[in-house]
C-alpha positions in Angstrom: 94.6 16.4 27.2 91.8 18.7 27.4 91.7 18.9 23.6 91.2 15.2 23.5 88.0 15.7 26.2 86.6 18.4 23.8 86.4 16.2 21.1 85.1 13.1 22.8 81.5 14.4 22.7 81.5 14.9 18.9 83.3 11.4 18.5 80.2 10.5 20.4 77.4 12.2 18.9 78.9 11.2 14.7 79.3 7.3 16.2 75.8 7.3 17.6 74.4 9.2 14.3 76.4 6.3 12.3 74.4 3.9 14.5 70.7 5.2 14.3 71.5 5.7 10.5 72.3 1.9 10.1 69.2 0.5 11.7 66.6 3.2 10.2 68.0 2.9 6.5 70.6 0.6 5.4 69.7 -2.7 7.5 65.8 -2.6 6.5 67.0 -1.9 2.7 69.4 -4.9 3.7 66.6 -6.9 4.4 64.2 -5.7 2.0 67.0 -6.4 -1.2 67.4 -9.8 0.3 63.5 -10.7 0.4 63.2 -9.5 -3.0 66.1 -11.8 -4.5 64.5 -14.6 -2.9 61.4 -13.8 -4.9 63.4 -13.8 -7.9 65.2 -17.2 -7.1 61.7 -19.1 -6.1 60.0 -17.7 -9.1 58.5 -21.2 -11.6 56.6 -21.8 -14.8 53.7 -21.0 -13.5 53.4 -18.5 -10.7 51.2 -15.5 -11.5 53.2 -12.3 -10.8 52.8 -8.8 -10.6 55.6 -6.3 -12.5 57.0 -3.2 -11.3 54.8 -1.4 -13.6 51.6 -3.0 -12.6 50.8 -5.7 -14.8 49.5 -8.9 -13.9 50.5 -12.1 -15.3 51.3 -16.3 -15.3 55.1 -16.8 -16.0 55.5 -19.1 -19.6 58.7 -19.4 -19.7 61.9 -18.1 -17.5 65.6 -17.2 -18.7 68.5 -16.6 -16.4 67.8 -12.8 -17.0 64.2 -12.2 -18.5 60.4 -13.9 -17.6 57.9 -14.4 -20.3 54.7 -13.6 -19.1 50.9 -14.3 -20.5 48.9 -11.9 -19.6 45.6 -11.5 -19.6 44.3 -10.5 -23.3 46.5 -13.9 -24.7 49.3 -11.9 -25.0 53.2 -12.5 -24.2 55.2 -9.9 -22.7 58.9 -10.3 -22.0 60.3 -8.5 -18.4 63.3 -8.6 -16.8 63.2 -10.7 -14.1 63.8 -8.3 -11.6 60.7 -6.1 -12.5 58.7 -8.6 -10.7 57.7 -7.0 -7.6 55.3 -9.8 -6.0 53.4 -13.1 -6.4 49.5 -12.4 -6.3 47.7 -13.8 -3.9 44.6 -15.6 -4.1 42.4 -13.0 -4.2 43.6 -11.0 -7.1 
């Protein structure tokens, strides 16, 4: 028996570390991977964007994988659609 009460603290302490792990790191990376698909799933001919490496541009034409984007010079650049980090806002 008192083996059993010598291990109850350290059953504790690992099953509250568990705990505190979950809600600092996986549920807001939870949340954060489901706010991004959203993004993805809303995303229309149309809707000015901004990639994962920082360029701006209007969406032409979207694919079940890829976006066609026009981008500033007249140019079209294909991205995956999960490189798109953001809608711009107004003021950009």
């Amino acid at each position: 028996m008192s083996d059993l009460a010598s291990f109850l603290p350290l059953i504790v302490l690992v099953a509250l570390f568990f705990g505190v792990m979950y809600l600092f790191m996986i549920r807001p990376q939870r949340r954060r991977q489901q706010a991004h698909n959203e993004l993805i799933e809303g995303l229309k001919r149309g809707d000015r964007v901004v990639t994962a490496g920082g360029i701006y541009g209007q969406i032409d034409y979207i694919d079940e994988e890829t976006v066609v984007l026009n981008i500033e010079a007249g140019a079209k650049l294909r991205v995956l659609k999960h490189s798109i980090v953001r809608k711009q806002s107004e003021s950009e």
